[in-house]
Structure formats: structure tokens, C-alpha cells
N, C-alpha and C positions, 0 to 999 in steps of 0.2 A: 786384415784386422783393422778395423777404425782406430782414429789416432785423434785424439783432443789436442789444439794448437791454438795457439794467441797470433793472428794472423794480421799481418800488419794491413792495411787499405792503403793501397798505391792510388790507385784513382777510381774517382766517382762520375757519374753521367747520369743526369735523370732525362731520359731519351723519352718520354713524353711525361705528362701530369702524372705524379703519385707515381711511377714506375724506375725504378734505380737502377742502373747496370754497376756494381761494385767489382772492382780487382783487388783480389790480395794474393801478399805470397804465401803456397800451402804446398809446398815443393814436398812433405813426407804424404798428402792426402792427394798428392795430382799425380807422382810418380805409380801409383796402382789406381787411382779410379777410372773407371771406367763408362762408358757412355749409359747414361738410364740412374746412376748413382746420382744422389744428393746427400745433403749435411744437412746438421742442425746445429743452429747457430742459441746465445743465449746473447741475448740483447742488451742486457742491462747487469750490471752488479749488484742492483738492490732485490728485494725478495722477490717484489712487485714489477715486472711479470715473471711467475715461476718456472714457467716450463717454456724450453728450449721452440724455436720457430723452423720447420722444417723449409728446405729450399731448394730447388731442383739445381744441380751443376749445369749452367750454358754452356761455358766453355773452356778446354784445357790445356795449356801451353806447357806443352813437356819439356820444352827446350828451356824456358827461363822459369818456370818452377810456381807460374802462377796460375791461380783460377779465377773463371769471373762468376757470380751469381745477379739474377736478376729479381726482383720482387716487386710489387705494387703493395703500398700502404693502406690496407685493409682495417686496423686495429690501433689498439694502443703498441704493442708489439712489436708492428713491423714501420711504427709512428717512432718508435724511439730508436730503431736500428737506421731511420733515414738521416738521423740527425747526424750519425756518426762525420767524423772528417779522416780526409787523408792524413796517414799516420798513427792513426788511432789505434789501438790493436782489438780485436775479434776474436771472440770465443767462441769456435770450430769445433764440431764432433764431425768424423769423416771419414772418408766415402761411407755412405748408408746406403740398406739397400744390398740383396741378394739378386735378386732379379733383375736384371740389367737387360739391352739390348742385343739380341743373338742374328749377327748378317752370315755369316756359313751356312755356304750351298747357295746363296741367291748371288745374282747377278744386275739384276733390273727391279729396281723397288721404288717405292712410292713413302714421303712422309706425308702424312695430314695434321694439321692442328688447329685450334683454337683459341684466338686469344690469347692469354698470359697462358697458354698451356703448350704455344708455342716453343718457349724457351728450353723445357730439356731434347727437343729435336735437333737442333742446331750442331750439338757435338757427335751427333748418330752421324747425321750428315756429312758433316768434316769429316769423319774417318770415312765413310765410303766413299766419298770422293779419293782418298788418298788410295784406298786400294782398289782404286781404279774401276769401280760400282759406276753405274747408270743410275742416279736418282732422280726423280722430279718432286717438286714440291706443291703444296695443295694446303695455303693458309688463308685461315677466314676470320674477321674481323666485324664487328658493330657497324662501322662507319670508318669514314677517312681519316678521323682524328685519332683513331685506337691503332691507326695500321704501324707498324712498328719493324726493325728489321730487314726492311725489306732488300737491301743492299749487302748486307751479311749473309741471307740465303740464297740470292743469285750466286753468288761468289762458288757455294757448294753443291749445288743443283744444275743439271743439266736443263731442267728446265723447270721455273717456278709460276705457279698460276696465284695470284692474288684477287682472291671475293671480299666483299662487303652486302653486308643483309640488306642494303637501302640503295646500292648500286651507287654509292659517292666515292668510289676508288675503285679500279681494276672491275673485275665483273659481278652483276649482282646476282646474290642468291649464298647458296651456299658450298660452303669447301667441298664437300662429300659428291655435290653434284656432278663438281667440275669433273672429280677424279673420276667419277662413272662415267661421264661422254666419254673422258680418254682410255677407258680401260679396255673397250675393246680392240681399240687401235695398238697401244704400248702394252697388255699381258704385263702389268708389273708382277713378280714372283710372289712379291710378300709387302705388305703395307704394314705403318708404323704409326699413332695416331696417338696424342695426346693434349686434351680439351674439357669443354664442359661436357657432364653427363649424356645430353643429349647427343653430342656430336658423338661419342665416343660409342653410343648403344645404337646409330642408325650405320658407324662404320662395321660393326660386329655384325649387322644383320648382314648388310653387303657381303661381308668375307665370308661368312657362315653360309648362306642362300649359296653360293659361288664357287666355294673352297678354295676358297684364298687364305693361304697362309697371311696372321693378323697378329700383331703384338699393341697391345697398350698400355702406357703408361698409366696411373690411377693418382689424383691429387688426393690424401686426406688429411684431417687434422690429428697431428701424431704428438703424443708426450713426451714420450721418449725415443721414439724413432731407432729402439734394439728389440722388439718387440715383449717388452717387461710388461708394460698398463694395458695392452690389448686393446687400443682404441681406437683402431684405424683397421677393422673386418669389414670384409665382402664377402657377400656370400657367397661358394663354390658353384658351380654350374650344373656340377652331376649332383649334390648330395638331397637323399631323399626330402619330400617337404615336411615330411611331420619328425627330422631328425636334423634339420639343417645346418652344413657344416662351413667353415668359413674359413679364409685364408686373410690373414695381416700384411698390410700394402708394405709393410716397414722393412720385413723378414721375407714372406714370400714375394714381394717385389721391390718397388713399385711396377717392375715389366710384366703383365702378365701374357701368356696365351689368349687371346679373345675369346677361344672356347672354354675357357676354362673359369669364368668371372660371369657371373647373372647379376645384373644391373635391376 
């Protein structure tokens, strides 16, 4: 059950331009959530802006009762949540999100991401590291200036590959590529992917063409993030076209099946 909390801000990092890595303590939202879960945070006291800003969990320290979240300031919205200072307190709706990540049964997996859609892989990863999981990692970037992290997912990855589109960090081209050269080699079980659109529907096709077990995270812009306003559908993969049926990233995920989601 989500839990609404006034979350104090331990500390702040803006780990590149426009991008904030925040700590606070959420010891009733981190004792159950679980990897693939996010919040929705409410930024401001005043009316203006009304509805809550959804945000993927990075990362979660079960032992001291804190969580980190990370965001780039997009808006007015996530403009007024950068101001905040340590000490502040944060208004937390939490863990959101039915659809999490499922690693039972696999042994050897693969994450891939995108950009700022990097961030909810991070604690997949930490945990399969812990339970003793084979992962490799497959993150892809703009350019050198956008690369982010990269020290954080060595840490949890047996082995991480870093692209850029322009070839000015790590290898150029793209994430999806890398992980195909090494797929024949490594047979990862089950791949894990979350990114922009495009990235996320050329890893679908891969798994799909292959039968590779594929789970995706889905970024949307959510109101309420319990699935009450309905404003965060995709459309379902099997349902007829002249009846088309659609699942809520909010409730039915943010994890989905790859087979199960038509882009």
C-alpha cells in the first residue's frame, strides 16, 4: 500500500547540468519498495503546479531507511523541485507502481538503457548482483557530456559497455547494437530496458524476432500515478484494431512484458 510522507532531503548532487540526484529519508516507502517502483512527488505548496511529478526510484538503502531519486529539469515542475535544499521536507506518494521487475528463473541477464531512463536500472541491478546474478550492462548516451553514472554501474555489473551516438565517449553507435554483437557469445536469459521510445521498440523487436525473455520499463506523464485520470495508456499488443484496448503505465506497470505493449 503507498504511503504519503514529508521526506526530509539529506543531500543533494546535481551530477551533470539540469540533472539532480536527491536523498531523503523514506524508511516506511523503501522498507517495501521494490525495484521498477517510483513516487510521485508534489513540488510546491501553492496550487500552481497542481499535479504531483512522477519519478523513477534509483536507489534503495534498506539498512538506513533512505531513498535516492534522480531527475532532469524539464519544466516549471521539476524547476521548482531543484530549488529545494537539504533539510527541506518533500511530499512523497510511495512506492507506485504494480508492475515492477521479475528476475526468478534467470541467472544471466542483460540491462540496457537510455539516457535519463537509465536511472530506474540501477536498483534491478544492485539486487542481482546481490543474489549472486550475472549482469552486464549496455548504456547509451548523446555524447560525452550526457554520460552519467558510470562508476555506480560498474560497481553492479559484471560487465558494462558505454556508447555514445557521436563516438565522443566509450563506443560509438548504439546501446542495442553493442548488446547484439555480445548476444551471441553471453545468451543473456532475459534483458531489461528502459529509455526513449525508439530505444525501447528496436529492443522489443530483438527480443521478439529471438525469443528473448524482455521486460520494459515505460516513462509517461502521469496525474495521479493510482490509476484514477487514466492518462498514462498504451496500447496492449494483442487487442483487436478496430477495439483497441490499453493498459495504464501507473497500475499495470511501469514493468511491462515486451510482448505485451505495441508502441
Amino acid at each position: 500500500m503507498p504511503k504519503q510522507i514529508f521526506a526530509k532531503l539529506i543531500e543533494k548532487q546535481e551530477i551533470i547540468k539540469d540533472i539532480y540526484k536527491f536523498t531523503v529519508e523514506a524508511e516506511e516507502i523503501v522498507k517495501i519498495a521494490k525495484p521498477g517502483n517510483f513516487i510521485e512527488i508534489r513540488v510546491s505548496e501553492e496550487t500552481e503546479p497542481f499535479l504531483r511529478r512522477p519519478i523513477s526510484i534509483y536507489n534503495l538503502n534498506k539498512e538506513q531507511g533512505t531513498l535516492e531519486f534522480i531527475f532532469q529539469v524539464k519544466g516549471k515542475g521539476t524547476k521548482i523541485l531543484s530549488k529545494k535544499e537539504v533539510q527541506d521536507k518533500i511530499d512523497i506518494i510511495g512506492p507506485l507502481g504494480y508492475g515492477t521487475f521479475k528476475q526468478e528463473g534467470y541467472k544471466k541477464i542483460a540491462i540496457i538503457g537510455g539516457g535519463i531512463g537509465i536511472f530506474p536500472l540501477y536498483e534491478l541491478a544492485k539486487e542481482a548482483k546481490n543474489q549472486g546474478k550475472e549482469i552486464a550492462g549496455y548504456l547509451g548516451f548523446r555524447n560525452k557530456e550526457y554520460v552519467m553514472l558510470e562508476k555506480e554501474f560498474k560497481e553492479v555489473t559484471s560487465h558494462l559497455e558505454i556508447t555514445t551516438d557521436d563516438g565522443t565517449y566509450g563506443k560509438k553507435g548504439f546501446a542495442i547494437n553493442s548488446l547484439i554483437e555480445d548476444m551471441e557469445k553471453e545468451k543473456y536469459e532475459c534483458l531489461y530496458a528502459c529509455g526513449p521510445i525508439p530505444m525501447l521498440r528496436a529492443v522489443q523487436k530483438y527480443a521478439n524476432e529471438n525469443n528473448i525473455a524482455c521486460q520494459i520499463s515505460l516513462e509517461e506523464k502521469m496525474g495521479c500515478g493510482l490509476g484514477v485520470c487514466l492518462g498514462c495508456a498504451v496500447k496492449t499488443a494483442k487487442s483487436p484494431k478496430d477495439a483497441p484496448e490499453y493498459f495504464h503505465v501507473c497500475k499495470g506497470g511501469p514493468v511491462f512484458n515486451a510482448r505485451d505493449v505495441e508502441f
